[in-house]
C-alpha positions in Angstrom: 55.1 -99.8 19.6 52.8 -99.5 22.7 49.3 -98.3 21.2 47.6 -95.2 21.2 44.1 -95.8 23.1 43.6 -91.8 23.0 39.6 -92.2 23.4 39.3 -94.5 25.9 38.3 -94.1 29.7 38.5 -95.4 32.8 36.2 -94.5 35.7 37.1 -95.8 38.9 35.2 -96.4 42.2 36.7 -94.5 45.3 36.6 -97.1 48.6 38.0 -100.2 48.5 39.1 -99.7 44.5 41.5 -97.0 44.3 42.2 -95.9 47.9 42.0 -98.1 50.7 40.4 -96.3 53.4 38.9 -98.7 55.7 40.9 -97.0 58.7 39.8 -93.3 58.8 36.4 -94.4 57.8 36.2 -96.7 61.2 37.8 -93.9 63.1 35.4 -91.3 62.1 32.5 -94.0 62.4 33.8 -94.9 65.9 34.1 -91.3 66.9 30.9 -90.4 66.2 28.9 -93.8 68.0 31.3 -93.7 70.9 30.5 -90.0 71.3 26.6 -90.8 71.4 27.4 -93.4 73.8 27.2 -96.5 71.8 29.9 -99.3 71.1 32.7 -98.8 69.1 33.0 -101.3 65.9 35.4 -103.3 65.1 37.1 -101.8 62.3 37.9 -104.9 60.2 34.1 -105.4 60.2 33.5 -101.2 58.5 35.5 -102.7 55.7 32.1 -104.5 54.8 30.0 -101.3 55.7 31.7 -98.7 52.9 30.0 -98.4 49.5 26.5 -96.7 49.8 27.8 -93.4 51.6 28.3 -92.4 55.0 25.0 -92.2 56.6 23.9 -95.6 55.5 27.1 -97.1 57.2 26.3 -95.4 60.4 23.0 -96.9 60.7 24.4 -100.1 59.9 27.2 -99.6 62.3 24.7 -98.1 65.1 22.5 -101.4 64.1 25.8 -103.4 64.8 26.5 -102.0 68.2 23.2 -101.4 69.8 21.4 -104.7 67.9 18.8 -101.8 67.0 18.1 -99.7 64.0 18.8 -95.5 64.7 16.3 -93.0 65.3 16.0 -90.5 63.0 17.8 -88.0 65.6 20.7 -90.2 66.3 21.4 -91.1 62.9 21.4 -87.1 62.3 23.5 -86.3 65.4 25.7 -89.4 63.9 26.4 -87.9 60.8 26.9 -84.5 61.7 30.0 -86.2 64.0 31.2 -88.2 61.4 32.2 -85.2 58.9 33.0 -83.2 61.3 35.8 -85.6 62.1 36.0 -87.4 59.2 36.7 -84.3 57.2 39.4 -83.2 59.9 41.1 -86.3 59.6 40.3 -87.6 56.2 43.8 -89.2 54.8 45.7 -90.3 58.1 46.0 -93.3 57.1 43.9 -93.6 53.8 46.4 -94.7 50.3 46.4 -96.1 47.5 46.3 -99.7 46.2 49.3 -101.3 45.0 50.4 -100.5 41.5 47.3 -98.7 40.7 49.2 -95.0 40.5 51.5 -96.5 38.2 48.8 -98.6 36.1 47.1 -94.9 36.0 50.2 -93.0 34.4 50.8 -95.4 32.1 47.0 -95.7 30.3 47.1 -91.6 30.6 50.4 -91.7 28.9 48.5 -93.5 26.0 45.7 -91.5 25.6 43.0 -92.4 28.8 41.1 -89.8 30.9 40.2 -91.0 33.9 37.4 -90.3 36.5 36.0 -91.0 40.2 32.7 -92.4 40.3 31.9 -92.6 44.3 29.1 -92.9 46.9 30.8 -90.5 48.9 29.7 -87.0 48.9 31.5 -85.3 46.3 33.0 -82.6 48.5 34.8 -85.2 50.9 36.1 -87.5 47.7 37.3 -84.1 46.1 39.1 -83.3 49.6 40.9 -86.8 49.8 41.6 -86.9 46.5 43.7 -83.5 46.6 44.9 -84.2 50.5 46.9 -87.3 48.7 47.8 -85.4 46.1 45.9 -87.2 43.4 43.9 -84.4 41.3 46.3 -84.5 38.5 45.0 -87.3 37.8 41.3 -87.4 37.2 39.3 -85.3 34.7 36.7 -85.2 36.9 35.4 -86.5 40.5 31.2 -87.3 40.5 29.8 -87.7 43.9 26.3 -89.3 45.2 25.7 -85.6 45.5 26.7 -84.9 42.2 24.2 -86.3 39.7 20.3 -87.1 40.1 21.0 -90.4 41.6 23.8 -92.5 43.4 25.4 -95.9 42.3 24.1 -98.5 41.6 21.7 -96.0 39.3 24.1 -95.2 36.0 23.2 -91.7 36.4 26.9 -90.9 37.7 28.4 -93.2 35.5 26.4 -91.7 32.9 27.9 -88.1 33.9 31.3 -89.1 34.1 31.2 -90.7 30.5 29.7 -87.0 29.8 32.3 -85.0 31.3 35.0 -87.5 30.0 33.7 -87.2 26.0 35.2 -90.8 25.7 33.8 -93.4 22.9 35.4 -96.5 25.2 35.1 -96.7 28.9 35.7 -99.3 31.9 34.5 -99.4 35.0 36.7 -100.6 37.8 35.4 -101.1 41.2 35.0 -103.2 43.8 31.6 -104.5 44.7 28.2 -105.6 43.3 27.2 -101.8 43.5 29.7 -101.1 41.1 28.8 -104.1 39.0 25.3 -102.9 38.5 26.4 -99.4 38.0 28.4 -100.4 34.8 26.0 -103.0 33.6 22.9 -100.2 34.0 25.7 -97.6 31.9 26.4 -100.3 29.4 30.0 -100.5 30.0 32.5 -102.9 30.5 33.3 -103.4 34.5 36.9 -105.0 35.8 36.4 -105.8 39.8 39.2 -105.7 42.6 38.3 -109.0 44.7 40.6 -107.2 48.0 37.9 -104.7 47.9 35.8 -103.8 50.5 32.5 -105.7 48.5 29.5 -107.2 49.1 30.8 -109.5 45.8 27.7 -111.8 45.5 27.5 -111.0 41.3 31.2 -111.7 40.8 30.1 -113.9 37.9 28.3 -111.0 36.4 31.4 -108.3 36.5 33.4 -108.6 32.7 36.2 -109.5 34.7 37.5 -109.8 38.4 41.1 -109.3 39.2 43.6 -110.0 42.4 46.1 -106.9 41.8 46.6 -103.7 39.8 49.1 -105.4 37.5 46.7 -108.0 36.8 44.1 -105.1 36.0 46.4 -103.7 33.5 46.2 -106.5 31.3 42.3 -106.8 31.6 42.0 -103.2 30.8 44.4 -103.4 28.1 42.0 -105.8 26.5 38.9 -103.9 27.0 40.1 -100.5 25.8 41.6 -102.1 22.8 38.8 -104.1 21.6 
């Protein structure tokens, strides 16, 4: 008989973990530098920009097309383009990963609440998250507007553990932000290698994985410890 793991949690990164989202970010990135005039970026290279929120990948994507940092107004006027659009156009082509839905239904079936643990601002992952018809599936959805701090700080972790009342958790994300999220929380953290990264502390994640289904068995593991 399959066990029960009623108690345990997962708590899952946003980009480049559970949705794939690399293309609306690049359009709504491109949008808004084109609009002030600068270069559009390349949008396999936004892949490696995602994963400390929205305006930090605009000045890194202003720094790649001008070969300059933003002033303070441009990286203002940037922003203010980039939700406008981004939030108009949020999940045209944004989906999930492989086999993650399924590996989801299956660990609530035995027990696990699961939450969002994201750099985005909470009001855009709560809008993605219900434009793909996902809410039913998370407890709860913790922003880097949400608690005191952002990842890598384990505030938000620490909140979604809160919210989630679990007594075993795993983090599963995608980069090294999400690796020292989890190790700062003191949990457990299983790492999608096709994420968007950086993954320089690989060796330091509990385990790194190639595809949901392999995730599923790490998780397994973990929860059942």
């Amino acid at each position: 008989m399959t066990q029960d793991l009623k108690g345990g949690a997962l708590i899952f990164d946003l980009d480049g973990t559970l949705l794939d989202t690399a293309d609306d970010l690049a359009a709504a990135m491109n949008h808004a530098l084109t609009d002030l005039g600068f270069e559009a970026v390349a949008p396999k290279e936004v892949r490696h920009l995602v994963g400390h929120g929205a305006r930090r990948m605009l000045m890194r994507g202003i720094r790649i097309s001008a070969d300059r940092e933003a002033t303070a107004a441009e990286l203002d006027e940037a922003f203010t383009l980039f939700s406008q659009y981004y939030s108009a156009n949020i999940a045209d082509h944004s989906r999930p990963f492989a086999h993650v839905l399924d590996m989801i239904e299956a660990f609530r079936a035995r027990g696990v609440v699961c939450a969002i643990c994201t750099n985005k601002r909470e009001a855009l992952a709560v809008q993605l998250i219900k434009s793909l018809g996902l809410d039913h599936l998370f407890e709860t959805i913790v922003g880097a507007d949400t608690a005191a701090a952002a990842k890598p700080d384990p505030a938000p972790v620490n909140l979604c553990l809160e919210r989630l009342d679990a007594r075993k958790a795993v983090f599963v994300g995608d980069s090294d932000t999400d690796i020292r999220a989890a190790m700062a929380a003191g949990l457990p953290s299983a790492i999608a290698d096709f994420g968007y990264g950086p993954l320089e502390l690989a060796g330091e994640a509990t385990a790194v994985f190639g595809n949901y289904r392999e995730a599923a068995v790490i998780i397994e593991k973990l929860l059942a410890a």
